[in-house]
C-alpha positions in Angstrom: 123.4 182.9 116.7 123.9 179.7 118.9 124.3 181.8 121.7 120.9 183.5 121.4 119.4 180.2 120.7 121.0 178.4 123.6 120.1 181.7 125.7 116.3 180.7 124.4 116.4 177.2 124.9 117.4 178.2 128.6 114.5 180.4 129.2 112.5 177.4 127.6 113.5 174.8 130.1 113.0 177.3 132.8 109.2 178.2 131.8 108.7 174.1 131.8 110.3 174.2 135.4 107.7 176.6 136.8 104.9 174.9 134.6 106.1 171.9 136.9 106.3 173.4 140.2 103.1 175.0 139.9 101.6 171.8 138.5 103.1 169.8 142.0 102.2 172.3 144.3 98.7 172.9 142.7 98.5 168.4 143.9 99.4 168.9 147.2 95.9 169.2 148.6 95.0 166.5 146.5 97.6 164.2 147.9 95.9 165.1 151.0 99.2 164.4 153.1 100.7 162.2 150.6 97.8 159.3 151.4 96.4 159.9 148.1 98.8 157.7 145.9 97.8 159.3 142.2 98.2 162.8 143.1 101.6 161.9 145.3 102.9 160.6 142.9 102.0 162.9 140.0 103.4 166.4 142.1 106.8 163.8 143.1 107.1 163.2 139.1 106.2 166.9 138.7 108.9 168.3 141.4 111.7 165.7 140.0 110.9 167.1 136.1 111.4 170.7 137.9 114.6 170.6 139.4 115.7 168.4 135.9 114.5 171.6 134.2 116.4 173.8 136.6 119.5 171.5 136.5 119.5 172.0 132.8 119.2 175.8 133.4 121.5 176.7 135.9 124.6 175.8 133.5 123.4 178.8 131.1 121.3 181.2 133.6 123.3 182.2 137.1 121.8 180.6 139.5 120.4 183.8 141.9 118.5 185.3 138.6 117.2 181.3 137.6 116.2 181.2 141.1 114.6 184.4 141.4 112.2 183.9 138.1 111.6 180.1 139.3 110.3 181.0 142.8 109.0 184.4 141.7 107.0 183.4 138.8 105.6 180.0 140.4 104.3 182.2 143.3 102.7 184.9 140.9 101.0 181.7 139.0 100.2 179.7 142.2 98.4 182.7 143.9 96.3 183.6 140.3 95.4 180.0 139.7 94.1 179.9 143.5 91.7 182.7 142.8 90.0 181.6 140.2 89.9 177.6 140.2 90.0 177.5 144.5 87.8 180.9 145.0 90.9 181.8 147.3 90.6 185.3 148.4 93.6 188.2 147.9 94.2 191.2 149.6 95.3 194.3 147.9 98.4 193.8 150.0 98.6 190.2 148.1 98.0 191.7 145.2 100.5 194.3 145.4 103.0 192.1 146.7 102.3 189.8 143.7 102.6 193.0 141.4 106.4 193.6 143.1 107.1 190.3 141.8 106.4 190.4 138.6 108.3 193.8 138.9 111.4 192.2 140.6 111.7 189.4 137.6 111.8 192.0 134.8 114.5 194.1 136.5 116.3 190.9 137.1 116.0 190.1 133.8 117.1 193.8 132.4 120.1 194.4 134.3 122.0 191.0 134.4 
């Protein structure tokens, strides 16, 4: 039982990772090359909390499947938020590259 709840808590601290990422890269053209100091600062406090997150992570997750959701997922979020808040335009290709993703992070997640 501890085990599946420190397994949980792991996959907890991961999701707040990503939410963190995405929330930092989402600022970086409102930082509008860092001479913007709110949103600077807010994506630095952001990125710091994510790698926290991770570091907190990687001691229960191995580090090539933590990485894998971390960068996989934030990408799949970043590109979905950028269509419909930033009218950002995908190409199928995008879109099926962002569907192989999604694919990759459950087989990760089946096998390991």
């Amino acid at each position: 039982m501890e085990n599946y709840f420190k397994d949980n808590l792991s996959y907890f601290f991961l999701f707040l990772a990503i939410l963190c990422e995405v929330g930092g890269t989402l600022l970086l053209p409102s930082s509008q090359n860092f001479t913007k100091l709110i949103p600077t600062l807010s994506l630095g406090v952001l990125y710091l909390l994510a790698f926290y997150f991770l570091s907190i992570v990687v001691n229960t997750i191995p580090v090539a499947v933590m990485y894998a959701m971390w960068s996989g997922l934030g990408i799949f979020t970043i590109a979905i938020i950028s269509f419909y808040f930033f009218n950002q335009s995908l190409s199928w290709q995008a879109i099926l590259g962002l569907f192989f993703i999604v694919i990759g992070v459950v087989l990760v997640n089946s096998f390991k």
